[in-house]
N, C-alpha and C positions, 0 to 999 in steps of 0.2 A: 811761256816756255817752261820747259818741265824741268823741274828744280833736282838735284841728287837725292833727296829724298821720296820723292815720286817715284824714280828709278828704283831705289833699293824696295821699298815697298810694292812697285808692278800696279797700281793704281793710278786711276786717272783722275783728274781734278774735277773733274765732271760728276763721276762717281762718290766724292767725298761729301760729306754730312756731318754737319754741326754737332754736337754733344746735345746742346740745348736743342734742336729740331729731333734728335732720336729721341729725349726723354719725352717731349711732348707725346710722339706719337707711340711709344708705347707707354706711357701713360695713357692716352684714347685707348688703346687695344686693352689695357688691363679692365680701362671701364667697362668696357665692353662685356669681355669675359665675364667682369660680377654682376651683369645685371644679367646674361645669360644664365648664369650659377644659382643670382636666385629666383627665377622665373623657374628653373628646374626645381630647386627645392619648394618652393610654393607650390608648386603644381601638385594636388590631389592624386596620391597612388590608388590607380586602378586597376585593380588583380582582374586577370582575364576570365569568367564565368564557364562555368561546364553546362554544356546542356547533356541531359541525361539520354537524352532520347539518341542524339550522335555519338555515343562513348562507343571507341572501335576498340576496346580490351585491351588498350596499352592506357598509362597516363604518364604525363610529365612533371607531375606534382608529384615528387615520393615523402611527405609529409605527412604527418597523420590525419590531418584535412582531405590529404587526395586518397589516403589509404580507404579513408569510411568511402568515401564519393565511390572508388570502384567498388565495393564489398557493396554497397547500396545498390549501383549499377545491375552488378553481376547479379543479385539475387532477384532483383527486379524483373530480368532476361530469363532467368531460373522461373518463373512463377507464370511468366507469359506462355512459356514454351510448354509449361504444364498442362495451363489452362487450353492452352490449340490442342494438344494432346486428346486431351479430355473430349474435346466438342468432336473431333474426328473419331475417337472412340465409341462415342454415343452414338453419332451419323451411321456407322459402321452398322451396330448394331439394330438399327433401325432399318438399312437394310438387308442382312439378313434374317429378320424375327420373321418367321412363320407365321402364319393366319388360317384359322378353321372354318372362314367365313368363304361362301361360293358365292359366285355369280345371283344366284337365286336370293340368297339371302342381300344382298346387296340391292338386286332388283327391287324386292321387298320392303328395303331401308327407304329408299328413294320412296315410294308410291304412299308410303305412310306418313313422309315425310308430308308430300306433296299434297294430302287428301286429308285434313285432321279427321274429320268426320269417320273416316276409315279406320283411324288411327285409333279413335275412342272405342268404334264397335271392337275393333278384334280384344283392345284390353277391358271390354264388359266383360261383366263374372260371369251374367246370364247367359253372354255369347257360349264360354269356354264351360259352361255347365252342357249347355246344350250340343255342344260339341263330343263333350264327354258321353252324355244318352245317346249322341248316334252313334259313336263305337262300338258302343256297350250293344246296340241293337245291333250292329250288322255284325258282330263278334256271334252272336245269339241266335240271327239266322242263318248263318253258315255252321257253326256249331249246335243247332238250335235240341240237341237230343240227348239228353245227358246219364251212362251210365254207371260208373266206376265201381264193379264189379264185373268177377272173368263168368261167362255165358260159359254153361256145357251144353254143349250140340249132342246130344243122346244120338241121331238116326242122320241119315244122308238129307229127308227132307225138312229138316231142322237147318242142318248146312247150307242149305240151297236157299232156302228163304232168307237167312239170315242175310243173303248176301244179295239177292235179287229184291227184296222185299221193305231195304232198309233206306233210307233218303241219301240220296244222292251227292249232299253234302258229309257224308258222314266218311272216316277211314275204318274199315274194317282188317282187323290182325288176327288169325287165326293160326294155334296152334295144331300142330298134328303130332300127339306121341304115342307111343307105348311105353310101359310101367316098367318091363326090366329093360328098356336099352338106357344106359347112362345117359346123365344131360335133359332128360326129358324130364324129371322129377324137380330137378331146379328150374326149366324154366318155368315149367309151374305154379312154382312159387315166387315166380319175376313177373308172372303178369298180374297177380295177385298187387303185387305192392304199384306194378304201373298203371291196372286200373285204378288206381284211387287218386294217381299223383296225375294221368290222363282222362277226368271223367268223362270228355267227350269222343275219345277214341274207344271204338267195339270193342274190345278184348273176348277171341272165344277161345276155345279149345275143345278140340274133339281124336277121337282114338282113331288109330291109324285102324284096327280090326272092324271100326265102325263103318269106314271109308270105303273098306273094299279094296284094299291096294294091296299089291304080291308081294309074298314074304320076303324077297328081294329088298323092297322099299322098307319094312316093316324093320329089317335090318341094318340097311344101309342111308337108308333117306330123312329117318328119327332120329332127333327132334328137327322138326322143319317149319316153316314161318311162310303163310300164303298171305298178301296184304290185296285187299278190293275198297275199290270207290267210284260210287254210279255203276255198280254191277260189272267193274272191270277189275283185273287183275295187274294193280302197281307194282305188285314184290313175289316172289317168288324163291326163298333160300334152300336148300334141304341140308341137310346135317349141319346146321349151324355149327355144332360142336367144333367144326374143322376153322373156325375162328375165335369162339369165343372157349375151348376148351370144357371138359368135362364138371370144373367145377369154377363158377361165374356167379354173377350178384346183376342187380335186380340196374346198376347203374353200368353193368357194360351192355344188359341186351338194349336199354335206351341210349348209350351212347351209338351201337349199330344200329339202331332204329332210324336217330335223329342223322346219322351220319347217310342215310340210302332214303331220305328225305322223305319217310314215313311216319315221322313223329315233328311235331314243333320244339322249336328251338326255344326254352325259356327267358333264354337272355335276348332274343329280339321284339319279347313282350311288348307294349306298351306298360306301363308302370299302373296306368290307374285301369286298366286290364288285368295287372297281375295283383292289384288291390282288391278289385273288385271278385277273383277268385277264392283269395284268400279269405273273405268276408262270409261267401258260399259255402267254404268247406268245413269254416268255422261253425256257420250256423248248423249245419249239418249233425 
């Protein structure tokens, strides 16, 4: 039966506990507690590791430890992003580099590649000597006539021979003037200096009064440039003067010469062609 005291306190006797039963059990619970306590402090602090390779540009170390780690990171990223840079840059350039190499020449690479034997003839000397005499020969029978001096045609059947009568390999440039029309006095003295610098081209000249042509032409047609090869006529100019002007030099009438493809081009020589010239003119 529930005593005044029960009452005033609102407890039941059911619910009430000993002093000595609470100390025990938290006495147990405190055990508890420090063997927890120190299982925690014995336990080995282990700081969580950075991989570098995962660093997304924040950290949550603001220490001076995580401070290096980022600056480490970041520069690390710096150096990769260079380095890609770099390799795309080169690629780049790789393709677009131009190349002077054709099809031919590639074809060439291959078959030498393919053939040593081949490959040794073409780098013999004796090959590339013998190479060089056949140039040299068929340079010789196409050009095979050598004058470098200007021919004066005195009479019409001097003119006529000269052109019907000369090898059919040969260019024949013939000038036609008279002494007082302007222009005719210089070119004169322009074939003078291009017979010597062209000894295989004819260089003539003959008088327009020799010719037989109407004073008409005598006045109007001088100085005039007739070009034949194989007894034909390739060129035909008259009053040159009406391009190249009343006073000219020995390098504009060969720039109109080699420009109306009556003269050869020096610079598409071959090299031991234009050696081989030069040795000629020397010896001369």
């Amino acid at each position: 039966m529930a005593t005044l005291e029960d009452k005033i306190l609102g407890e039941k006797s059911q619910y009430y506990c000993s002093s000595s039963s609470d100390d025990e059990e938290n006495g147990s619970e405190n055990s508890d507690k420090e063997d927890e306590l120190s299982k925690i402090v014995d336990m080995p602090t282990k700081q969580p590791s950075m991989d570098l390779s995962e660093w997304d540009g924040t950290s949550s170390n603001t220490g001076p430890k995580g401070v290096i780690r980022d600056w480490q990171r970041f520069k690390q990223i710096e150096s990769e992003k260079r380095a890609e840079q770099e390799k795309e840059r080169i690629e780049l350039m790789k393709k677009l580099s131009l190349t002077c190499r054709s099809s031919l020449d590639d074809e060439r690479e291959k078959m030498l590649e393919s053939d040593s034997d081949l490959a040794d003839l073409m780098a013999d000397e004796f090959l590339l000597a013998y190479q060089k005499q056949r140039m040299q020969e068929m340079i010789a029978k196409a050009e095979k006539l050598r004058f470098g001096t200007v021919i004066n045609l005195e009479n019409v059947t001097q003119f006529l021979t000269a052109i019907d009568k000369e090898d059919k390999s040969v260019t024949i440039i013939i000038h036609i003037y008279q002494n007082d029309v302007p222009g005719c006095a210089a070119m004169n003295g322009c074939f003078i200096t291009l017979a010597k610098e062209y000894p295989y081209v004819k260089f003539c000249k003959i008088s327009a009064s020799t010719v037989g042509v109407s004073k008409h032409f005598k006045k109007e047609g001088v100085p005039a440039l007739l070009a034949y090869k194989n007894s034909q006529i390739i060129g035909n100019f008259v009053h040159v003067t009406n391009s190249l002007g009343d006073d000219f030099y020995a390098s504009d009438v060969e720039s109109f010469l080699i420009e109306h493809g009556l003269l050869r081009d020096k610079s598409c020589v071959p090299a031991i062609i234009q050696n081989n010239d030069n040795n000629d003119s020397d010896s001369d």
